[in-house]
C-alpha positions as CSV (number, residue, x, y, z in Angstrom):
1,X,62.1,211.3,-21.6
2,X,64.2,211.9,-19.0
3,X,65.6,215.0,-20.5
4,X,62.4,216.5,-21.1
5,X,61.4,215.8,-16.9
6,X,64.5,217.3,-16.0
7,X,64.3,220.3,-18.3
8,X,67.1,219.5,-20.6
9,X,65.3,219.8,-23.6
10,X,62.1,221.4,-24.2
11,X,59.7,218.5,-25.6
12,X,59.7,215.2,-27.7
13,X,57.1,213.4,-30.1
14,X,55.8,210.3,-29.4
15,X,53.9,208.1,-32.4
16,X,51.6,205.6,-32.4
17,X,53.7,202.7,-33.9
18,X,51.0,200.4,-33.7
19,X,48.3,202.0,-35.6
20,X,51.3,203.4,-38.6
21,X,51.3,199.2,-39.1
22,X,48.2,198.3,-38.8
23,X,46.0,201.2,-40.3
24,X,47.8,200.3,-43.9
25,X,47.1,196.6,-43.5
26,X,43.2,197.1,-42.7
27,X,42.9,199.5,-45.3
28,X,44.9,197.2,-47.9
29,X,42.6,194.1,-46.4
30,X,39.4,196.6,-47.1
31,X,40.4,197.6,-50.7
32,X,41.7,194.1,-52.0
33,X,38.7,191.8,-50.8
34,X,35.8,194.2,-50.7
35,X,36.9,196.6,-53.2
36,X,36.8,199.5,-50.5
37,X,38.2,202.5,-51.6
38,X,40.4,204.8,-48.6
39,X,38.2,208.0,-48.6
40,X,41.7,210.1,-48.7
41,X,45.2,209.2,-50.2
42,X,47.1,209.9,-47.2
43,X,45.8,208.6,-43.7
44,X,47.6,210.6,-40.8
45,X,48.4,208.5,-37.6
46,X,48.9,210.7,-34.3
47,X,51.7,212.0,-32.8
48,X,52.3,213.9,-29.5
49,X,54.3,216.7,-28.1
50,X,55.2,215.7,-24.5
51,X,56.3,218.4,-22.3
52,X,56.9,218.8,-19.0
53,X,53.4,219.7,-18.6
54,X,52.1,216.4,-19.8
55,X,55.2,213.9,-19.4
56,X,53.0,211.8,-16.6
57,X,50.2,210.9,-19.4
58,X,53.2,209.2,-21.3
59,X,56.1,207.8,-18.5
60,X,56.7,206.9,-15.5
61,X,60.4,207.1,-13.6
């Protein structure tokens, strides 16, 4: 991050570690004790491009 503030690199991604484990277990949970089918084969979790612009939403010196 501190590469991206001082303008070394362009950007990083960030991902949402928490929801790539727990997303899968839920869904799993769902599917063996209520028989709930995922309505897509993949699920996505989110990632984001910090930048300069935006590097405050996701650090702080």
């Amino acid at each position: 991050m501190e590469y991206v503030q001082k303008g070394v690199i362009y950007a990083t991604l960030g991902q949402n570690p928490f929801a790539q484990g727990h997303d899968p277990a839920v869904r799993l949970f769902n599917y063996l004790v209520g028989g709930v089918v995922p309505t897509c084969a993949r699920m996505v979790t989110e990632a984001s491009v910090v930048t300069q612009d935006n590097i405050s939403e996701f650090w702080t010196p």
